[in-house]
CHARMM internal coordinates of N, CA and C (Angstrom, degrees):
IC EDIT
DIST 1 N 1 CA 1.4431
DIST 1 CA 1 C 1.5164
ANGL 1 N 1 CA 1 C 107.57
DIST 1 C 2 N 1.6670
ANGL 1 CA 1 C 2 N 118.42
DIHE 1 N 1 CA 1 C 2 N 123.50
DIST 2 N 2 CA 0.9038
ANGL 1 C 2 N 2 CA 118.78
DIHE 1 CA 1 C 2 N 2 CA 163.91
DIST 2 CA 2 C 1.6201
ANGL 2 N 2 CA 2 C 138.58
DIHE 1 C 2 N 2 CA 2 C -115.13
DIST 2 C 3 N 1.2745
ANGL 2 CA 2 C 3 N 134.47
DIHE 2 N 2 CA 2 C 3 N 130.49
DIST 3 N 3 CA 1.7432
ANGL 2 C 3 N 3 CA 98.49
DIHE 2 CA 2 C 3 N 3 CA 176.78
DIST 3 CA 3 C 1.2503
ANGL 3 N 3 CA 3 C 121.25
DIHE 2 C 3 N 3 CA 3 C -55.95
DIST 3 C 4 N 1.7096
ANGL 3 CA 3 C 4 N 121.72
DIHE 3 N 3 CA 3 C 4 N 137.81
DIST 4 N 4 CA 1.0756
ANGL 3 C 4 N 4 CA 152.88
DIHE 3 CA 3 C 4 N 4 CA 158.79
DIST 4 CA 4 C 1.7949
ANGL 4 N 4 CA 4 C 115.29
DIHE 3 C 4 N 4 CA 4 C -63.39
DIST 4 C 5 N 1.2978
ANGL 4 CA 4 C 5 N 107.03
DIHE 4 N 4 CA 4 C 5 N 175.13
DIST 5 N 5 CA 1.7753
ANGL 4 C 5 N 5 CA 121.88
DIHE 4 CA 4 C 5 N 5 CA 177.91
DIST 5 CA 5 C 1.6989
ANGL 5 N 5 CA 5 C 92.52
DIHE 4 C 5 N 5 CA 5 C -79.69
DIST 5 C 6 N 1.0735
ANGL 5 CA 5 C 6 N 123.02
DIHE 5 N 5 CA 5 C 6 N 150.21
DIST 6 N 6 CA 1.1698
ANGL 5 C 6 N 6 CA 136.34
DIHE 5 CA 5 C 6 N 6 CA 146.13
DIST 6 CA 6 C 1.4287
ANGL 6 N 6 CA 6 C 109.84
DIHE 5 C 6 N 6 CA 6 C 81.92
DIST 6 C 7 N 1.6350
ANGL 6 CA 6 C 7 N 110.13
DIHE 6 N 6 CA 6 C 7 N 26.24
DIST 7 N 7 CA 1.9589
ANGL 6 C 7 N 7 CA 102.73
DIHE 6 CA 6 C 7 N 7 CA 179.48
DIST 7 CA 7 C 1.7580
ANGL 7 N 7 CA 7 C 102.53
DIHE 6 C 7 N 7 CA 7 C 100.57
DIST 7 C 8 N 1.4438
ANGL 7 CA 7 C 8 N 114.42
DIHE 7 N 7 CA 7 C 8 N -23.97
DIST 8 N 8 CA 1.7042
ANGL 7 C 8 N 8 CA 107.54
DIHE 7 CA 7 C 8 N 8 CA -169.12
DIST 8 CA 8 C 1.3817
ANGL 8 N 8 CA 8 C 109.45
DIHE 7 C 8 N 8 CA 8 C -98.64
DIST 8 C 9 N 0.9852
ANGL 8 CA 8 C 9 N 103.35
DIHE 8 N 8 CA 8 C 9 N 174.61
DIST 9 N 9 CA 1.1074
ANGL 8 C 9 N 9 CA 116.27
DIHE 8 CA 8 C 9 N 9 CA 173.83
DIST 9 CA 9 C 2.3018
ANGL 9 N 9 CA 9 C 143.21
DIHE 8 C 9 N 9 CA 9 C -115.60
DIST 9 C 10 N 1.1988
ANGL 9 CA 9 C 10 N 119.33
DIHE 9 N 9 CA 9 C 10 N 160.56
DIST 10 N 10 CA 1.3596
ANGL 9 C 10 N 10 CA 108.99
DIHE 9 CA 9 C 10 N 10 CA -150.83
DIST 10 CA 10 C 2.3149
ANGL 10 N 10 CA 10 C 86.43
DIHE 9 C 10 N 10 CA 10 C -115.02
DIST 10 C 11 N 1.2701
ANGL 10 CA 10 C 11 N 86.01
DIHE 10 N 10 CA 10 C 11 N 111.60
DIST 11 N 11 CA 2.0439
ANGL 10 C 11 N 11 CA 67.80
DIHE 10 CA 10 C 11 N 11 CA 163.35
DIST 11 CA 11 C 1.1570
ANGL 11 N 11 CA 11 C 112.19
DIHE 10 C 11 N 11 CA 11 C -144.00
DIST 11 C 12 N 1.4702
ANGL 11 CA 11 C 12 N 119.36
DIHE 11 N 11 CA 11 C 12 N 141.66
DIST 12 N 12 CA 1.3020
ANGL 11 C 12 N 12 CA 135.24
DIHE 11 CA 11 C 12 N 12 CA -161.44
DIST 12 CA 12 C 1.6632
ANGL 12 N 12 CA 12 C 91.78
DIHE 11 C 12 N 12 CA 12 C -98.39
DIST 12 C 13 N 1.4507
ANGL 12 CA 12 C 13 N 106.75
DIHE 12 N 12 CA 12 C 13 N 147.82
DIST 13 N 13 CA 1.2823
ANGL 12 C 13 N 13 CA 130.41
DIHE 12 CA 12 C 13 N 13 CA 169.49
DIST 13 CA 13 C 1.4191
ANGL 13 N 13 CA 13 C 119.54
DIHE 12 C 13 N 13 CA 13 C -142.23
DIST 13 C 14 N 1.3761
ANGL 13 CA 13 C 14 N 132.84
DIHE 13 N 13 CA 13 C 14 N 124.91
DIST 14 N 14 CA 1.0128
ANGL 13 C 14 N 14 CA 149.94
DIHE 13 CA 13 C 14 N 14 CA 178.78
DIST 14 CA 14 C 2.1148
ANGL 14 N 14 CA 14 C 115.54
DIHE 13 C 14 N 14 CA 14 C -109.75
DIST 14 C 15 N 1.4274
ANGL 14 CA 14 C 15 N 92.04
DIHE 14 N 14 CA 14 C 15 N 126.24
DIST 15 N 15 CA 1.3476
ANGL 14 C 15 N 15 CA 76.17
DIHE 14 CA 14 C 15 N 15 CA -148.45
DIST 15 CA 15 C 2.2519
ANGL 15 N 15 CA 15 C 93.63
DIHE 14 C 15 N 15 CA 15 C -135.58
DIST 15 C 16 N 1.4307
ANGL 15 CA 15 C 16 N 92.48
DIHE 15 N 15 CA 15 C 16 N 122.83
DIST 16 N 16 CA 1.7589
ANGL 15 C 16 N 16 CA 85.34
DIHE 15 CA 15 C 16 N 16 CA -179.65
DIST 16 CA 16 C 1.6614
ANGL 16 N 16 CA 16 C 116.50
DIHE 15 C 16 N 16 CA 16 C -109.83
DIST 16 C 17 N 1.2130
ANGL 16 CA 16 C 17 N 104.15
DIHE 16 N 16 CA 16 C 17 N 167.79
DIST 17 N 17 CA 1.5403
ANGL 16 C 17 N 17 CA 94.13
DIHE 16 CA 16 C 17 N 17 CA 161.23
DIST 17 CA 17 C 1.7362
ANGL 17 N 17 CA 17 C 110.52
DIHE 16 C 17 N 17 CA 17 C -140.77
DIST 17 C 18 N 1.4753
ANGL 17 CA 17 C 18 N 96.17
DIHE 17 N 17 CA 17 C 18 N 151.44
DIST 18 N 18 CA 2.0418
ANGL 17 C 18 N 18 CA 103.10
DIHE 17 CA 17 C 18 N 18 CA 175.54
DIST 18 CA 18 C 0.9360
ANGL 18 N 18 CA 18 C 115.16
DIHE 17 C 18 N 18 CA 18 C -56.01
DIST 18 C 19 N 1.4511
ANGL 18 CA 18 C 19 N 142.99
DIHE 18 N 18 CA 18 C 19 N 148.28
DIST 19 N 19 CA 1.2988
ANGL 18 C 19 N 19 CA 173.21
DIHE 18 CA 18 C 19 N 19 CA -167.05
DIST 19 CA 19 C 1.4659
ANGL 19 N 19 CA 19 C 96.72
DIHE 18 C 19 N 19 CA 19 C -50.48
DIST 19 C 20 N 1.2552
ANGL 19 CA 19 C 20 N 132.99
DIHE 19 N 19 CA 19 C 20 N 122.50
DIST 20 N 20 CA 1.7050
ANGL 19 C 20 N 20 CA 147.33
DIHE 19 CA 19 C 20 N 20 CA 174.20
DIST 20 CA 20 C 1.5742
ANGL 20 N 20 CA 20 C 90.03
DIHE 19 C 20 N 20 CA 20 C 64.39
DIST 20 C 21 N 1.3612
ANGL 20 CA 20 C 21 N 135.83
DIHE 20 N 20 CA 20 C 21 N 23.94
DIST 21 N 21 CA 1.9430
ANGL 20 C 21 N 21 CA 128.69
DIHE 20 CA 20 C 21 N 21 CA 150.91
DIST 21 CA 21 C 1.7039
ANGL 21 N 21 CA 21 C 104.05
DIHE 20 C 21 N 21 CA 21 C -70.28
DIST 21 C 22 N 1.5370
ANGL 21 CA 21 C 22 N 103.68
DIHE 21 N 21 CA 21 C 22 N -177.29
DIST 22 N 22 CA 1.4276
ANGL 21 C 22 N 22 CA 102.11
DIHE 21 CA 21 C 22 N 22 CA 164.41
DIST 22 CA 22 C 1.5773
ANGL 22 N 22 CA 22 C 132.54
DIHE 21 C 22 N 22 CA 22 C -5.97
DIST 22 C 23 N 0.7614
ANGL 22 CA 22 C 23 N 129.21
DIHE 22 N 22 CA 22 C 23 N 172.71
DIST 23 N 23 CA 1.5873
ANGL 22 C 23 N 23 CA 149.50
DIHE 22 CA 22 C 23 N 23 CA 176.81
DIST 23 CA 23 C 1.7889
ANGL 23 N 23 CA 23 C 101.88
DIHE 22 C 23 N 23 CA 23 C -117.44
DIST 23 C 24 N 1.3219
ANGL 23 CA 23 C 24 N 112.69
DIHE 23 N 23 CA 23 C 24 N 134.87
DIST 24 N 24 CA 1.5301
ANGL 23 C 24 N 24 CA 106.81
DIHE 23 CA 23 C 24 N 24 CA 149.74
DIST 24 CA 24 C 1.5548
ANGL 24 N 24 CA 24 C 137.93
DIHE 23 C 24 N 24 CA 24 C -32.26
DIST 24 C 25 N 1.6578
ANGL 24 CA 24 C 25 N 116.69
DIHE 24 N 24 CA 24 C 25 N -24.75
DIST 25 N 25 CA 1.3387
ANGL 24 C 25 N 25 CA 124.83
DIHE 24 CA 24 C 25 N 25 CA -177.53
DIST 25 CA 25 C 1.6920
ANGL 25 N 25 CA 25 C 115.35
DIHE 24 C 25 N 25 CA 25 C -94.32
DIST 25 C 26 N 1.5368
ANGL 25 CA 25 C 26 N 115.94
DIHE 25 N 25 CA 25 C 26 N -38.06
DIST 26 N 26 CA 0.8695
ANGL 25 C 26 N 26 CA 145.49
DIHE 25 CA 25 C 26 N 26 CA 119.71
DIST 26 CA 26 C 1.8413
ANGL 26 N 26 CA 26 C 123.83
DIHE 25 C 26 N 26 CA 26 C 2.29
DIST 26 C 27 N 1.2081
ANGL 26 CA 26 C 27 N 110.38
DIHE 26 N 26 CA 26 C 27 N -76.52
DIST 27 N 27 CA 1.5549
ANGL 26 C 27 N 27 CA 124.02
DIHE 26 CA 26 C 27 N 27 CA 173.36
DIST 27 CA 27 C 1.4287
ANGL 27 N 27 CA 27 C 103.70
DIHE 26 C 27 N 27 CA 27 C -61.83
DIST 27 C 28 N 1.6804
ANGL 27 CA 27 C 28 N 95.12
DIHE 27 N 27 CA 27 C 28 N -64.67
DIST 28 N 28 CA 1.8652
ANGL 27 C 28 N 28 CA 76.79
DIHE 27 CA 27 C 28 N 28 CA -171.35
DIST 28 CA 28 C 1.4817
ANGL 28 N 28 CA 28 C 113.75
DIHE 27 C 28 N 28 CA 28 C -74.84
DIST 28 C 29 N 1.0490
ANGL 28 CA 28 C 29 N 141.42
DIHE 28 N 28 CA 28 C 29 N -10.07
DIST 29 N 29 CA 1.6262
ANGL 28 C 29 N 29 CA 144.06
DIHE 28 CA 28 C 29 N 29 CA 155.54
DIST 29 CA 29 C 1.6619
ANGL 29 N 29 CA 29 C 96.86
DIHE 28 C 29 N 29 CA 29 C -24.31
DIST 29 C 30 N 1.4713
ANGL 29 CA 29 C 30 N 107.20
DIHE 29 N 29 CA 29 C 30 N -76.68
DIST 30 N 30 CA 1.5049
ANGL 29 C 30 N 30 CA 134.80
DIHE 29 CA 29 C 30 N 30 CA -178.34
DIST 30 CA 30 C 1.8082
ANGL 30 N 30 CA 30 C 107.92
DIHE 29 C 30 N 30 CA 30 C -42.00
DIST 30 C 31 N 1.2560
ANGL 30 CA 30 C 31 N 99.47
DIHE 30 N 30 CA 30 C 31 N -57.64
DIST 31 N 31 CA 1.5315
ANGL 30 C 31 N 31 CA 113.26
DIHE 30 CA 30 C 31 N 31 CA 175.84
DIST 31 CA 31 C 1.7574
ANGL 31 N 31 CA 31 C 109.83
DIHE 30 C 31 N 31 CA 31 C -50.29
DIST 31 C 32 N 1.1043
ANGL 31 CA 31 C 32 N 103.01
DIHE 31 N 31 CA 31 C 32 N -65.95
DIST 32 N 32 CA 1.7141
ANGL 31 C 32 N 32 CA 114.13
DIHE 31 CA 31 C 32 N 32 CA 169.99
DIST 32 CA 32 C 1.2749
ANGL 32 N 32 CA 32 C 107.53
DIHE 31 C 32 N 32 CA 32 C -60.09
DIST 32 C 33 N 1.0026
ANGL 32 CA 32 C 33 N 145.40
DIHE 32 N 32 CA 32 C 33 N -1.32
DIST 33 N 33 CA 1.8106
ANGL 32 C 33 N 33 CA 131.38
DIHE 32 CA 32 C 33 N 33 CA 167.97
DIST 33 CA 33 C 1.2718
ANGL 33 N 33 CA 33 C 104.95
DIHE 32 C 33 N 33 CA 33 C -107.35
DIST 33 C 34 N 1.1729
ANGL 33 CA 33 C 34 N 133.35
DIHE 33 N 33 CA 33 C 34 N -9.64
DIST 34 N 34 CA 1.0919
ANGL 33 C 34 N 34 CA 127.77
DIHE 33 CA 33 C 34 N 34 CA -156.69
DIST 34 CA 34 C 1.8969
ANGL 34 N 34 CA 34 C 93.03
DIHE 33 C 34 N 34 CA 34 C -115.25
DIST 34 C 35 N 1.2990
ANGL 34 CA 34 C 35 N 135.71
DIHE 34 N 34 CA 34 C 35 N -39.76
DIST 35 N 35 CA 1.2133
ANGL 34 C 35 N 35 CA 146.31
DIHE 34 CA 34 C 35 N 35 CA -154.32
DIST 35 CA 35 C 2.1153
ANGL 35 N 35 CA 35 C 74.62
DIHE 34 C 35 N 35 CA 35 C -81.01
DIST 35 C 36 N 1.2353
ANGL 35 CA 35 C 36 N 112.76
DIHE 35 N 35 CA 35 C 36 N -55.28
DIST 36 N 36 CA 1.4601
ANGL 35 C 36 N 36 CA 123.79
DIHE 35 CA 35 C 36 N 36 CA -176.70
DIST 36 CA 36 C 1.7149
ANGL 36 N 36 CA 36 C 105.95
DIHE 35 C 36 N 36 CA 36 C -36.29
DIST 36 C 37 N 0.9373
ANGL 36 CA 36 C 37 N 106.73
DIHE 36 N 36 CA 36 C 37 N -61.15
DIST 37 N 37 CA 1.4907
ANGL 36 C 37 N 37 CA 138.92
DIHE 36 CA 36 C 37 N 37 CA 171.36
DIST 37 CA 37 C 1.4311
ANGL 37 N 37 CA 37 C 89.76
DIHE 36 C 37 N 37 CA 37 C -32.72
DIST 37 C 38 N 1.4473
ANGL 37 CA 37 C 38 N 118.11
DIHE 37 N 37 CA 37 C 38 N -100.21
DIST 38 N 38 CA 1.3361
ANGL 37 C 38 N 38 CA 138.89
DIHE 37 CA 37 C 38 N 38 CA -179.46
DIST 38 CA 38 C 1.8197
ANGL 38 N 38 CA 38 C 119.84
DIHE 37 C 38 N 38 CA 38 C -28.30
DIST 38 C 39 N 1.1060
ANGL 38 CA 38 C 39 N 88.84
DIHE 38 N 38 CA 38 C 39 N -33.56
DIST 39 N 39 CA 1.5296
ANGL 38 C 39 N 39 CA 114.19
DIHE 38 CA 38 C 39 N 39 CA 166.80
DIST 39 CA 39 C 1.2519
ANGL 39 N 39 CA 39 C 119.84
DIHE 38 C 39 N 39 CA 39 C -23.14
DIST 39 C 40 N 2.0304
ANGL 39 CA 39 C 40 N 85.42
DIHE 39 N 39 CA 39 C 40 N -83.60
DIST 40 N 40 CA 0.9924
ANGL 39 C 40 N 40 CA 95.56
DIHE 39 CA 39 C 40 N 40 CA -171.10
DIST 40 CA 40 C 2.0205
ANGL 40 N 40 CA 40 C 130.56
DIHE 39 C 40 N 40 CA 40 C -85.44
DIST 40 C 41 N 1.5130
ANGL 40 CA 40 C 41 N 71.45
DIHE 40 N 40 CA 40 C 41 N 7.73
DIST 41 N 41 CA 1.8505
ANGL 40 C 41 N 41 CA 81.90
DIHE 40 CA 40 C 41 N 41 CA -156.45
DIST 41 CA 41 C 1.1966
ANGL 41 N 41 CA 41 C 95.06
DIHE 40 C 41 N 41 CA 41 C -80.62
DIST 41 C 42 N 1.6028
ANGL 41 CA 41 C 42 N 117.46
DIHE 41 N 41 CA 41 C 42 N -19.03
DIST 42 N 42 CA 1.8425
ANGL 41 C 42 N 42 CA 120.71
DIHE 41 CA 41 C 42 N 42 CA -170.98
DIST 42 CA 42 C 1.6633
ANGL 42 N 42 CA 42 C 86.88
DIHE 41 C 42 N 42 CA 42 C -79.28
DIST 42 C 43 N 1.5593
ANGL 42 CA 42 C 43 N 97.80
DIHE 42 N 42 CA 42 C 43 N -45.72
DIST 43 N 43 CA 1.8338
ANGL 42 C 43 N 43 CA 89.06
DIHE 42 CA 42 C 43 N 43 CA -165.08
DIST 43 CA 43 C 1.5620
ANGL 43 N 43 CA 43 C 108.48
DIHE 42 C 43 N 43 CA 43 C -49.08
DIST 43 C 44 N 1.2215
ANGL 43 CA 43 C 44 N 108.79
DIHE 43 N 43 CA 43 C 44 N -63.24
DIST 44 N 44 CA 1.4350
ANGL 43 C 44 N 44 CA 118.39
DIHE 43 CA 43 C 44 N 44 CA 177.08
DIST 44 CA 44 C 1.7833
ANGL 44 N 44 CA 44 C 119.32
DIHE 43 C 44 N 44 CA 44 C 0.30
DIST 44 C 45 N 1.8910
ANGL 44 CA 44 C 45 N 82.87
DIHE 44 N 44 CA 44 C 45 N -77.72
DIST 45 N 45 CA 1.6622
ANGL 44 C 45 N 45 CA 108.46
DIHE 44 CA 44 C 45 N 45 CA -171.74
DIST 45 CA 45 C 1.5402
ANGL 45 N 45 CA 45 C 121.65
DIHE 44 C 45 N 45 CA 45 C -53.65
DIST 45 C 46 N 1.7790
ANGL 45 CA 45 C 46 N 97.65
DIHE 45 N 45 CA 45 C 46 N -40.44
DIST 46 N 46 CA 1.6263
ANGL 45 C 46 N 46 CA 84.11
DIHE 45 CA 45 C 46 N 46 CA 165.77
DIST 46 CA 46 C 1.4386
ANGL 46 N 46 CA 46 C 122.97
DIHE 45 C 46 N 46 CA 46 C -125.77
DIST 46 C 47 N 1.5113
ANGL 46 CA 46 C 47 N 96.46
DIHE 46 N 46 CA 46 C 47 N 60.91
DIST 47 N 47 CA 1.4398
ANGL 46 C 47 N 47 CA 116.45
DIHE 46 CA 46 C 47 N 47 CA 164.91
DIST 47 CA 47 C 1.5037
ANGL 47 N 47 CA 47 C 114.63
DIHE 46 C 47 N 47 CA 47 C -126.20
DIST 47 C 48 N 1.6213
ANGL 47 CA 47 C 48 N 120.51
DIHE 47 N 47 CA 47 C 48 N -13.76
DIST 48 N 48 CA 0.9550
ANGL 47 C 48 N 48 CA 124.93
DIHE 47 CA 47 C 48 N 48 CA 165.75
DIST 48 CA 48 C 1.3178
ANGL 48 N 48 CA 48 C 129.98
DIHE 47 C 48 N 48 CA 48 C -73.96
DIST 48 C 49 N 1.7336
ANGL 48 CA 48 C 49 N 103.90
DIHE 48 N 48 CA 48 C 49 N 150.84
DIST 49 N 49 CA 1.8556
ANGL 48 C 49 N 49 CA 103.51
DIHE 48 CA 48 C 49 N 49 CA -159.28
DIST 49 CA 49 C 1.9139
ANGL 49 N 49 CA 49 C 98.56
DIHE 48 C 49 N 49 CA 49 C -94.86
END
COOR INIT
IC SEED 1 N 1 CA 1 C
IC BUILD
């Protein structure tokens, strides 16, 4: 975790899977819905009145 521009923040994740788990395309599919997710839930909180 690092500080970011503007108050946010930067965090690295490194991320594996066991032998015949996920696929690489797969993970980041998962990775990208979920950052989406996170998204919006930060947007949410400080956009709410």
């Amino acid at each position: 975790m690092q500080d970011g521009p503007a108050g946010g923040s930067n965090l690295q994740v490194a991320v594996g899977a066991p032998d015949g788990g996920p696929g690489p395309e797969r993970i980041r599919a998962f990775l990208a819905e979920t950052m989406r997710h996170l998204q919006r839930d930060v947007s949410d909180n400080f956009t709410a009145g």
